[in-house]
N, C-alpha and C positions, 0 to 999 in steps of 0.2 A: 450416581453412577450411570453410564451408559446402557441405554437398552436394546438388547438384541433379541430383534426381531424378525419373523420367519417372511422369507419369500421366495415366491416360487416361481420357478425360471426354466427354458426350454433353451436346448441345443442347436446353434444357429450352422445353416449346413454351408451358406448364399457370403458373397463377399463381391467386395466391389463398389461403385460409386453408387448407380445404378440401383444396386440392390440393395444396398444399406438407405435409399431414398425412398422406396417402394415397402422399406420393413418401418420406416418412421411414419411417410402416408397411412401404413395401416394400423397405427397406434403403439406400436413397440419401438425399444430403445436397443441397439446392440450393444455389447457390451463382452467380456474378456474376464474372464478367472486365471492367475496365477499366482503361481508360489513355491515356496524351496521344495515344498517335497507333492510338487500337485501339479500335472502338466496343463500347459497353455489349452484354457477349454474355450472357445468362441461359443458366445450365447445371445438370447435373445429376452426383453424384459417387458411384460406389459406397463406401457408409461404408466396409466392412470394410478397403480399401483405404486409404483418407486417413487412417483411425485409426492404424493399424500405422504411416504416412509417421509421424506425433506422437506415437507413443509412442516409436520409433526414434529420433528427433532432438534433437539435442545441446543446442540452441538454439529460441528464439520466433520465430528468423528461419530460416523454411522458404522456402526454392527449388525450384521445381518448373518441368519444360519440362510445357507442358497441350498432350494429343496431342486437339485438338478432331474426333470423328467427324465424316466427311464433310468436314472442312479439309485440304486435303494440307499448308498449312506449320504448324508447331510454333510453339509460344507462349508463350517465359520468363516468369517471374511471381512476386510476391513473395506469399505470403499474408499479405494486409494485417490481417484482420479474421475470429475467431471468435465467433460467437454461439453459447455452453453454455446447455443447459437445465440450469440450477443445481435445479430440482424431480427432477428424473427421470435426470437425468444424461446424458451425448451430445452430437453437437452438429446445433446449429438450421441452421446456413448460412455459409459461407465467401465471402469477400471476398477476390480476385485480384486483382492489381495489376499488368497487363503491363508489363514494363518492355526494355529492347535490352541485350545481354550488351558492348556500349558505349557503357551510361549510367552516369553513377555515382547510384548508390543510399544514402540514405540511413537510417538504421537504430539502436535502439536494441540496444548488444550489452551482454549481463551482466561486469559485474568479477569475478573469484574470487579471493577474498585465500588466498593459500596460506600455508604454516607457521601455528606459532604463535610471537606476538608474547613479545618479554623482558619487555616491560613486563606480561605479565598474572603473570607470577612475583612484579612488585613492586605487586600489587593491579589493578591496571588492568583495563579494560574493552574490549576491541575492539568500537566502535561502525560499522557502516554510514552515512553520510552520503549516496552517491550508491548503488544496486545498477545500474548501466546505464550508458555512456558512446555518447553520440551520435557518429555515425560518418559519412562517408563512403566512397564508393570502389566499386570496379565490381563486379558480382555475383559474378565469379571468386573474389574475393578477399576479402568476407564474412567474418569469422572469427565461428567457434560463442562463444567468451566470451575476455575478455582475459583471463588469468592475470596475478598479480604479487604479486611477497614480498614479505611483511611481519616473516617472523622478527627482522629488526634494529631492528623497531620497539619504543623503551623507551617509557617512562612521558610520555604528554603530548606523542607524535610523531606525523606523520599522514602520509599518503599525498597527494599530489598527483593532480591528472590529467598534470602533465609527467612524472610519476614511470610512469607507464605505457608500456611497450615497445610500440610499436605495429606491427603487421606492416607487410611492405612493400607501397606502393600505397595504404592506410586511413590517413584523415586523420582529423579531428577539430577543431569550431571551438568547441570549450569552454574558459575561459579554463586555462593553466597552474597559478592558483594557487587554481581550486576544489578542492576537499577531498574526497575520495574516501571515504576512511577515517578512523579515529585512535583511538591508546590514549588514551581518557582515565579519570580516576579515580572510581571509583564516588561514587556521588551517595548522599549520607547527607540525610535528611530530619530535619530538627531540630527537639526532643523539645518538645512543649508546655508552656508555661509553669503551673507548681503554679498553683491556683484556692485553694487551702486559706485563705489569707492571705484574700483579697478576701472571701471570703464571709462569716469571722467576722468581719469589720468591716461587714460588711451584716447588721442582723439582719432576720432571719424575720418576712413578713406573719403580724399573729395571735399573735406572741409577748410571752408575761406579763413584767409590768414587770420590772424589774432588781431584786434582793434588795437592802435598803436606801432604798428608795424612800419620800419625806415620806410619814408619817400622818395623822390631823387629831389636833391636838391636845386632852389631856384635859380637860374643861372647857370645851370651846372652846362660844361662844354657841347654846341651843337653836334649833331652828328656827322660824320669825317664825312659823310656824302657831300656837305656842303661845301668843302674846303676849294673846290673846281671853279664855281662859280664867282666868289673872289679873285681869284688869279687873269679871269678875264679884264676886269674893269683897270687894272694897271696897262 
C-alpha cells in the first residue's frame, strides 16, 4: 500500500515569474493545494525534501499529510501534478490535491507483469497493451502497483484486467475483458517485391534502337532535291 508521509510546507505570499525564479534559486519548489472542500492555498516547498519523498517512492501516486505553517490542522493530499524543467532538470511546481482519508480516491496504479512467459521460449513477444489500471478506493488502501503472473502465459494468450488480484477495498471500473497484456508472435515485415522484371520490360529514356531494326533500303529513290539537275541536261 501506499505510504503517506508527513511534510512540511510554508505559505507562499510572492507570485510571478520573477519570483517564482528567486523562490527556486533559493532551494524551494512552489507549489498549490486544492480541493472540493479546501480553498486554493499557494505554498512553498523545501526541494531537498520533496525530492528524497520521489526518489523513495515506489509509485507516481504519492501521499502526503501537508503540515501547513501557522495552520494547527493537517491536510491529506494527493500530488496531483509535476512540472519538470526537462532543459536543466528539477522540478518547477507541485500540484496537491487535498482529499478526506474518507473519500475514495481515484488513481492511475502501474501493472507489473512478473515471470517470464512460455510462450517467449516458443518465439513470442511479451507486448504491453495497458501499463496502468484505473482505480478506486480510500487513500489507506492505495497500492504502489498491481503485480501479476504471466509465466503460464503460451504463445497468443493475454492477461485480462479480471485476471488481476486486486487488493481488498480497490475497485476498478474498467471493463473485465480489456487486455492488459499478451504473448503475441513477432511481426515479420514482408520482403519487397523483385523490380528486376518490371524494369526490363520498360526500356530506358534515350535508349538506341533494338539490334535489327528496318534499314532503308538499297537503291531506294534519291532525294527529290535531285530531280532539278537532270532536267538541265535534256
Amino acid at each position: 500500500m501506499a505510504t503517506i508521509l508527513d511534510l512540511s510546507v510554508s505559505k507562499r505570499e510572492t507570485s510571478g515569474k520573477r519570483a517564482m525564479g528567486r523562490l527556486r534559486r533559493a532551494g524551494s519548489i512552489p507549489a498549490i493545494v486544492y480541493g472540493r472542500t479546501h480553498a486554493s492555498t499557494t505554498l512553498q516547498v523545501d526541494g531537498k525534501t520533496f525530492n528524497r519523498i520521489v526518489e523513495h517512492s515506489a509509485s507516481d501516486n504519492i501521499l502526503v499529510t501537508l503540515r501547513i505553517e501557522g495552520e494547527a490542522k493537517e491536510q491529506l493530499a494527493l500530488v496531483q501534478e509535476m512540472q519538470h524543467d526537462h532543459l536543466k532538470g528539477g522540478i518547477l511546481h507541485i500540484d496537491f490535491h487535498a482529499i478526506s482519508a474518507d473519500e475514495e480516491i481515484h488513481a492511475e496504479v502501474p501493472v507489473d507483469l512478473v515471470g517470464t512467459p512460455a510462450g517467449i521460449k516458443q518465439g513470442g513477444v511479451l507486448e504491453y497493451i495497458h501499463h496502468t489500471l484505473e482505480v478506486r478506493c480510500l487513500p489507506k488502501n492505495l497500492p504502489d502497483k498491481l503485480p501479476v503472473d504471466v509465466s503460464h502465459l503460451n504463445l497468443n494468450d493475454s492477461v485480462h484486467v479480471r485476471d488481476i488480484p486486486l487488493p481488498e477495498g480497490v475497485k476498478t471500473r474498467m471493463d473485465g475483458d480489456v487486455v492488459i497484456a499478451m504473448v503475441a508472435e513477432p511481426k515479420v515485415e514482408a520482403e519487397p517485391e523483385p523490380a528486376a522484371a518490371a524494369a526490363a520490360a520498360t526500356p530506358a529514356a534515350g535508349a538506341a534502337p533494338a539490334a535489327g531494326a528496318a534499314a532503308p533500303a538499297a537503291g531506294a529513290a534519291a532525294p527529290a532535291a535531285a530531280a532539278p539537275a537532270a532536267a538541265k541536261k535534256k
